[in-house]
Every structure is written in structure tokens, then in C-alpha cells.
C-alpha positions as CSV (number, residue, x, y, z in Angstrom):
1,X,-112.1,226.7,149.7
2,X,-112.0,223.9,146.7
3,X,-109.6,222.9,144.5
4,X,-109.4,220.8,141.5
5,X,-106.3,218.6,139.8
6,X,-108.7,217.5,136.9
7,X,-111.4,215.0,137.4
8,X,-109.3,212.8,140.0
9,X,-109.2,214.9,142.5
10,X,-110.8,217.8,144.6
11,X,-110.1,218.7,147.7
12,X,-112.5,221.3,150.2
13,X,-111.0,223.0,153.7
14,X,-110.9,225.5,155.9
15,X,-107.1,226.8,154.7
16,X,-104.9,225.8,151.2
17,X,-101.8,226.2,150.6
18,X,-99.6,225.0,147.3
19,X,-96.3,225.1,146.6
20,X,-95.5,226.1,142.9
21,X,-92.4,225.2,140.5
22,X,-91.2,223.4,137.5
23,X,-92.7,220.4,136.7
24,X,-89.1,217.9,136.7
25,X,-90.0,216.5,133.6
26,X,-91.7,219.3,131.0
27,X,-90.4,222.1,133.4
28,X,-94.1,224.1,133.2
29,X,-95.7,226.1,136.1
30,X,-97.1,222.7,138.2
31,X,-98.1,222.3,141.9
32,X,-95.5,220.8,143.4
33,X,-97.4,220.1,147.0
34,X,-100.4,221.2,148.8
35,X,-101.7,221.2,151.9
36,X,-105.2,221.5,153.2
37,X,-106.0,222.3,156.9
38,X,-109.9,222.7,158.5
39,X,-111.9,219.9,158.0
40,X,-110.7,218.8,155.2
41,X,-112.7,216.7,152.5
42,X,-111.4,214.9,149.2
43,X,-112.5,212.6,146.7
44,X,-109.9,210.6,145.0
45,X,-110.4,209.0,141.7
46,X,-109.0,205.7,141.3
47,X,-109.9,204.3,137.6
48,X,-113.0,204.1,137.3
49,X,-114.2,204.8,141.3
50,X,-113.5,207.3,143.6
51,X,-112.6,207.0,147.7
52,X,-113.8,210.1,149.8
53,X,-111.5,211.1,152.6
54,X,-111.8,213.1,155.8
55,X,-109.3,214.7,157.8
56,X,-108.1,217.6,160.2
57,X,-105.1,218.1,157.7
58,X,-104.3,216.1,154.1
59,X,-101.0,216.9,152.5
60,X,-100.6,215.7,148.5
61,X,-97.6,215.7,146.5
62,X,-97.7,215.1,143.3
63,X,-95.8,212.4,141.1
64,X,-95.3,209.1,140.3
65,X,-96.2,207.8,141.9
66,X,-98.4,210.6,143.9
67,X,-98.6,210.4,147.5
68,X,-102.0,211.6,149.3
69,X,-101.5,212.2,153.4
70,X,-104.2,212.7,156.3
71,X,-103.8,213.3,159.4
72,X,-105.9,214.2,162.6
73,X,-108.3,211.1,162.9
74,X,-109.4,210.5,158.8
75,X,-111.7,209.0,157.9
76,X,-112.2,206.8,154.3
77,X,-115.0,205.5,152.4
78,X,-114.9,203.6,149.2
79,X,-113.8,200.5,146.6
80,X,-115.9,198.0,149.0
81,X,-114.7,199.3,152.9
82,X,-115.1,202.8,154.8
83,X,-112.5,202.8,157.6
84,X,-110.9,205.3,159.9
85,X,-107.8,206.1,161.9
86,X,-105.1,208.1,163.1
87,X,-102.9,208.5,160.0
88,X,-103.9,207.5,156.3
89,X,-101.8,207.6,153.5
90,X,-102.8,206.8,149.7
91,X,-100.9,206.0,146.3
92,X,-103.7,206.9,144.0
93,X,-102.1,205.2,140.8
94,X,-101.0,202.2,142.9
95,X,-103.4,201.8,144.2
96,X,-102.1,201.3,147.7
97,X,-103.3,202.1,151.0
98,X,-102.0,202.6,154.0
99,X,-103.9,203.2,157.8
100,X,-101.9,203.2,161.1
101,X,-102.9,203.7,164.8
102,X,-106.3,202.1,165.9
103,X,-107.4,201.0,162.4
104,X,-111.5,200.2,162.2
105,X,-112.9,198.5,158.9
106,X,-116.2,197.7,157.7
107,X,-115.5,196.0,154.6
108,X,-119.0,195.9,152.6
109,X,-118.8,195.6,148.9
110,X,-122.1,196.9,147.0
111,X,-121.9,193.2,145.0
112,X,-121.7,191.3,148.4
113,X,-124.6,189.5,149.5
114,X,-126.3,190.9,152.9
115,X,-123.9,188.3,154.6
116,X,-120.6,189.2,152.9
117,X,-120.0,192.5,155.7
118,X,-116.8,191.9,157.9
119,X,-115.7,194.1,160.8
120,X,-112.0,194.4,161.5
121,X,-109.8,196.3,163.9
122,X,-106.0,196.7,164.3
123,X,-102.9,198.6,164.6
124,X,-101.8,198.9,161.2
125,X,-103.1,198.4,157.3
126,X,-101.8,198.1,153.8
127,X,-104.1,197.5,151.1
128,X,-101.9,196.4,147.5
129,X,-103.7,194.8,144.7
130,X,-106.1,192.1,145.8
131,X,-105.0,191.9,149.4
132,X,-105.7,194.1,152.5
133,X,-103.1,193.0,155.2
134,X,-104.4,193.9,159.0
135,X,-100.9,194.0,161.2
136,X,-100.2,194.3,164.5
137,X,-103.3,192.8,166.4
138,X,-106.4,191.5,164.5
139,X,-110.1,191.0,165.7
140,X,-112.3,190.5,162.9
141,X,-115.8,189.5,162.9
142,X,-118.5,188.3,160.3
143,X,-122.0,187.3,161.3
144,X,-121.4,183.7,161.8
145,X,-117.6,184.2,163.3
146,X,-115.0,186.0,164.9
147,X,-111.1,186.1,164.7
148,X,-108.3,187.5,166.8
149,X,-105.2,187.1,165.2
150,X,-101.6,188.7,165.1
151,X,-102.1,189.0,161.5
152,X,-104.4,189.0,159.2
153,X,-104.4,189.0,155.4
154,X,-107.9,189.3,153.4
155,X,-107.8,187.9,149.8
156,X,-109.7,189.9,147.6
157,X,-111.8,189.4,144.5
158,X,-111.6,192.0,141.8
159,X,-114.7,193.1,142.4
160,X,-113.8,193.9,146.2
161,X,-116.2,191.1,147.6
162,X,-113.3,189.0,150.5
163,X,-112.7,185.8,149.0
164,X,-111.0,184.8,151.9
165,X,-108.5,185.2,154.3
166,X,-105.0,184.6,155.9
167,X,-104.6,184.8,159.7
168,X,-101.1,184.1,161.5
169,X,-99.5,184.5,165.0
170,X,-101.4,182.9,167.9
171,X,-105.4,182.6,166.1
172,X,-108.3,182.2,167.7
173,X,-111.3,181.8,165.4
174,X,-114.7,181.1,167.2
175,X,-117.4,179.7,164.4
176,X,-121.2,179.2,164.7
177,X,-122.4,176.3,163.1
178,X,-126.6,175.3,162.2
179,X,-127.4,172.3,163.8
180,X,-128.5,169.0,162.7
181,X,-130.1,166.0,164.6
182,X,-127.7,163.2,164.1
183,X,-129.4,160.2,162.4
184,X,-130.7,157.5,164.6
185,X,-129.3,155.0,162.7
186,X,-125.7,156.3,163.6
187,X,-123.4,154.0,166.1
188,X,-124.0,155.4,169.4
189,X,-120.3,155.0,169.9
190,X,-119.6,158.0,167.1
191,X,-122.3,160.1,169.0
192,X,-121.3,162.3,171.2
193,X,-124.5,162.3,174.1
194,X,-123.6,165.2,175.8
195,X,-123.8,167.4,172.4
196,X,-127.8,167.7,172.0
197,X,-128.3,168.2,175.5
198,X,-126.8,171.6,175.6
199,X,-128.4,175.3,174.9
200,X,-128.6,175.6,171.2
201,X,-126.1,178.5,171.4
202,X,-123.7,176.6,172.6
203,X,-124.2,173.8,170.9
204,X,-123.8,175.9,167.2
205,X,-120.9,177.1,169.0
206,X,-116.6,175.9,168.5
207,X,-113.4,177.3,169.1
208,X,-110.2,176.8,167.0
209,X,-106.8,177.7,168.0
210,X,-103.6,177.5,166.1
211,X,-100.3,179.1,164.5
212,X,-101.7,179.9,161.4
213,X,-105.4,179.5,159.8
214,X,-106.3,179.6,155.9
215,X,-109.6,180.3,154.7
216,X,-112.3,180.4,151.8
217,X,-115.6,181.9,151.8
218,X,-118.4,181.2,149.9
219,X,-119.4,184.1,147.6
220,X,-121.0,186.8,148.9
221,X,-120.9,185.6,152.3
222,X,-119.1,184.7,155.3
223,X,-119.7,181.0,155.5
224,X,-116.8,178.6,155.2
225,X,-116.4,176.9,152.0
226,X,-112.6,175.5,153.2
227,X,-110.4,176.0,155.9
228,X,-107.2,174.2,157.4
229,X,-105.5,175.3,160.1
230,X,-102.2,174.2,161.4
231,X,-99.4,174.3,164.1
232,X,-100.8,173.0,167.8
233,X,-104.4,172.6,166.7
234,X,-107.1,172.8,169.9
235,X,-110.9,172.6,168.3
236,X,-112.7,173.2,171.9
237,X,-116.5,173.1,172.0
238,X,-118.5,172.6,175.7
239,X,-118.8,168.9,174.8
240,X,-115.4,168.0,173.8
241,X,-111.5,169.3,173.2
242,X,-109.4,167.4,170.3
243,X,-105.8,168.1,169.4
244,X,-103.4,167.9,166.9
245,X,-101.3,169.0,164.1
246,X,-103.3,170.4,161.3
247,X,-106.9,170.1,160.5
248,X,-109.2,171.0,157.8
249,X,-112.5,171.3,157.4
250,X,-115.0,170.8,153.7
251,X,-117.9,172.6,153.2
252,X,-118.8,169.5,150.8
253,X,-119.1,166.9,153.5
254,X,-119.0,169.4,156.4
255,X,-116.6,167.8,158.8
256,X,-113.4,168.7,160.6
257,X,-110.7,166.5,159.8
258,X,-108.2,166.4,162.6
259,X,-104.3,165.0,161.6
260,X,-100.8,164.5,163.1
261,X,-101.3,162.5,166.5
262,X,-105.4,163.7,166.7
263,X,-107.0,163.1,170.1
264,X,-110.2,163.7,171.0
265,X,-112.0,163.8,174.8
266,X,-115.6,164.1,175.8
267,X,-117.6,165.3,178.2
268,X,-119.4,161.7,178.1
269,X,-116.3,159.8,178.8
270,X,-115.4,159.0,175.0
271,X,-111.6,159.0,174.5
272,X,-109.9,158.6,170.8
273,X,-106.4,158.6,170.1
274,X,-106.5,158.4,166.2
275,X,-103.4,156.6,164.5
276,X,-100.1,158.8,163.2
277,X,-101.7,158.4,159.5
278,X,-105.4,158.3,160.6
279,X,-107.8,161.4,160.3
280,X,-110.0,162.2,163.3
281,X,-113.2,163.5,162.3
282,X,-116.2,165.4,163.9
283,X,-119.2,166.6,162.8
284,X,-120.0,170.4,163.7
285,X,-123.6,170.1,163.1
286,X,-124.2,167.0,165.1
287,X,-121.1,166.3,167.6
288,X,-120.8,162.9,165.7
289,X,-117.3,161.9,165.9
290,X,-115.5,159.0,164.1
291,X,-111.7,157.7,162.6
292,X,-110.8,157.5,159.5
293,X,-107.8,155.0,159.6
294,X,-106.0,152.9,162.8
295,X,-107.0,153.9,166.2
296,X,-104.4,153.4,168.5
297,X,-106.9,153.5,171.9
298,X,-110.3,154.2,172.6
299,X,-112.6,154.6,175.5
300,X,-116.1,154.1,175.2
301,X,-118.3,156.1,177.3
302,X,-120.2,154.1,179.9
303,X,-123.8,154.5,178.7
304,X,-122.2,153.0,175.6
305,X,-120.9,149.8,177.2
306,X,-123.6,149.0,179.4
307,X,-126.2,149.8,176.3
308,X,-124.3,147.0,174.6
309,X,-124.7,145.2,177.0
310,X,-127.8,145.5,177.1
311,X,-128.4,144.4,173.3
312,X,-126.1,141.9,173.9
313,X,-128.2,140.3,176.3
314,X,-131.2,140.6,175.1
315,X,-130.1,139.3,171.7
316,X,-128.9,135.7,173.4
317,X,-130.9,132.8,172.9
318,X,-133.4,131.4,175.7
């Protein structure tokens, strides 16, 4: 069976049934609800696009605003992500969404680049206006990263492409970064040794944990543009673990800025404990690590000290 309201919305199932009455407002003959049972299929229009929905049974009352339920494991595809769970409700004029009960996401806008596609899973999620907020349990992955959350907000452009994103409650975001060589000409003291002698995947590899974690994205893609994190900050990498309050990180200079009492230890004996004002930074690309402001202690590794020795030595007069 198929029926039409219009052009925004038809509906096709096994079994329909409508309930008819007075229209509250000009009191004509109007549907006053519907249900649809037996596979059901629909396609919604929503200004100028349309989301297609899938179902065991969709119930739609009419209104304002209208209110569009399916049941029985629906599915959804449409406006930039095709998703699926146990319940899914829609305000068509809003327009607002609503999934609960093992949400899955694929958000992939047609004007995204080939890197903008992000996979997301939780209990519950409301889409209103530019923002699709993932409740209850987050783990959401990109190609170059992956986030487990408590919550998790994505900030949208208007054209549906994720600008961004908000993540809360207990985050964990693991990020893969390209590698550079660090220049030869850098102090051995801001190099951390250990770095270039590991696999190259775990190398690229770091691990950021804190209370809450903001994010940008560069267009059509899913590297970080700029990020700060904050609230009992751990970056953790197989070379080193640093601590503090907030941190932040540039994609114009590309380095990790570690605030609020930063220390840093690594695997190569180097130990920084960066002033309260001071900035501890490291580069993700090279492990090179440095202070920006009073140190208030430092350990050099031992290769270090015994290289400047070394130099020292050989630089003395005979």
C-alpha cells in the first residue's frame, strides 16, 4: 500500500491505517494519525531534501509541529548521515531528530572530502539545528582518530560537512599523527631518543585523556585544525606520559601545548617539570619536546650528559 500527504511525504507498507476528524483549526475532513505496519518505507521531505526511513512500524501524527515515529529496528538515510536503531522519532518542520537504543552513524556528507566520513555509536541521539548530540556512551572514529566519550556533541556546517566537535565525561581520544625527522640541528636535550627508534605505527601514534575535549576540523576532513582539552590532562605516547591542566594543540605550528603544573617523563630518562605560568610543549611529529617559560626541574637523560661531555672535552684547549 502507498500513501501520499503532498510532496513531503509518502509512506509504503504491508498494512495502513488512518484516523480521520476535524482538522482543530479549519475543522475539514484531515488525517488526524496514521499508522503503517509491514516493512514499512517513507521518505520525508525536509525543505529542500528528503530523509528515507525504514521500519517494522512508523506512526505519524500530524501538526505543528508533526511528529513522525518508527519502531522495530529503523533505519535512516539522508541530510549528510544514514543511521539506525531501535526507536527513531522525527519533527519534520523542526527539523529534529531523535534515535535511542544502540544508535549507529555514518555521518558522510556528499560535499565532504573522501576524509570527512566519521563513524559513531551510542545509546541515545538528538539532532537540532547545527548540532547532533551522541548521549549516553560515545565511540566515534574518523580515519586518522578515534574517541570514547560520555558525550559527544558534533558541530555542524550548514551544508552537513562536521565542523567539529564537543566531547565530555571521562574522554579518551587516540590520534595518528605523520611523522617528521626532527632537524639535526635541534638540541639533543629537546629530542626525545627513544621516539624514532619505535615502529612507525606507534610512533604516529598518542593518547589524550581528559574531562572535556573541544575540537576543529579542517574542511572536508578529519584532521585537527585546533583542539584544547582540559580537566586532568594525560597525553600518553610509548615514548613519554606528560600531565597537566589543560592543553591545546595548533595546526599552525603543530605542537601540543601542555599548561597548569605540566610534567613530562621519558622513556630516555628526560624529566620536565614546566613552571606554574610556563607552557610545556611537544612535537607530535618528531617527539621533540621543549619549555616555553621557567622550568622549575629538569633531568637530562644520560646519553645527554655524557654526550656533553663529550663536546666539552673535546672542545678544551691542548
Amino acid at each position: 500500500l502507498v500513501a501520499r500527504q503532498g510532496d513531503r511525504l509518502e509512506v509504503r507498507a504491508s498494512r495502513l491505517v488512518a484516523l480521520h476528524g476535524p482538522d482543530p483549526k479549519t475543522q475539514e475532513t484531515a488525517v488526524l494519525f496514521a499508522r503503517a505496519t509491514g516493512d514499512v518505507a517513507a521518505r520525508v521531505g525536509i525543505g529542500p531534501q528528503a530523509i528515507e526511513l525504514r521500519g517494522e512500524t512508523m506512526a505519524y501524527t500530524p501538526g505543528e509541529p508533526s511528529r513522525i515515529e518508527v519502531d522495530g529496528n529503523p533505519s535512516w538515510h539522508g541530510l549528510g548521515h544514514t543511521g539506525k536503531a531501535r526507536r527513531f522519532v522525527l519533527n519534520p518542520e523542526g527539523p529534529t531528530f531523535e534515535a535511542t537504543g544502540n544508535v549507529q552513524v555514518r555521518w558522510a556528507p556528499e560535499s565532504g572530502g573522501t576524509n570527512a566520513t566519521v563513524n559513531l555509536r551510542s545509546a541515545a541521539l538528538r539532532i537540532d539545528g547545527g548540532r547532533a548530540a551522541f548521549a549516553g556512551g560515545v565511540d566515534a572514529a574518523g580515519a586518522r582518530w578515534n574517541l570514547k566519550a560520555g558525550e559527544m556533541d558534533l558541530v555542524l556546517a550548514t551544508n552537513r560537512v562536521i565542523r567539529g566537535f564537543e566531547a565530555r565525561r571521562e574522554v579518551r581520544l587516540l590520534y595518528e599523527m605523520a611523522l617528521a625527522r626532527p632537524s639535526t640541528n635541534a638540541p639533543s636535550r629537546a629530542v626525545l631518543r627513544a621516539f624514532m627508534d619505535l615502529s612507525t605505527v606507534e610512533s604516529r601514534r598518542w593518547e589524550i585523556t581528559a574531562e572535556t575535549l573541544q575540537a576543529e576540523l579542517a574542511p572536508g576532513t578529519d584532521e585537527l585544525l585546533e583542539m584544547e582539552a582540559t580537566g586532568g590532562v594525560d597525553i600518553r605516547h610509548p615514548a613519554l606520559k606528560a600531565h597537566g591542566g589543560r592543553l591545546t594543540y595548533s595546526a599552525m605550528d603543530q605542537l601540543f601545548r601542555l599548561r597548569d603544573d605540566a610534567e613530562l617523563r621519558a622513556v630516555d630518562g628526560l624529566e620536565v617539570l614546566a613552571g606554574p605560568s610556563s607552557a610545556l610543549t611537544v612535537d607530535p611529529r618528531t617527539g621533540r619536546a621543549g619549555v616555553e617559560g621557567p622550568v622549575r626541574r629538569m633531568v637530562l637523560p644520560a646519553r645527554a650528559l655524557r654526550e656533553a661531555a663529550s663536546t666539552n672535552a673535546a672542545a678544551r684547549p691542548r
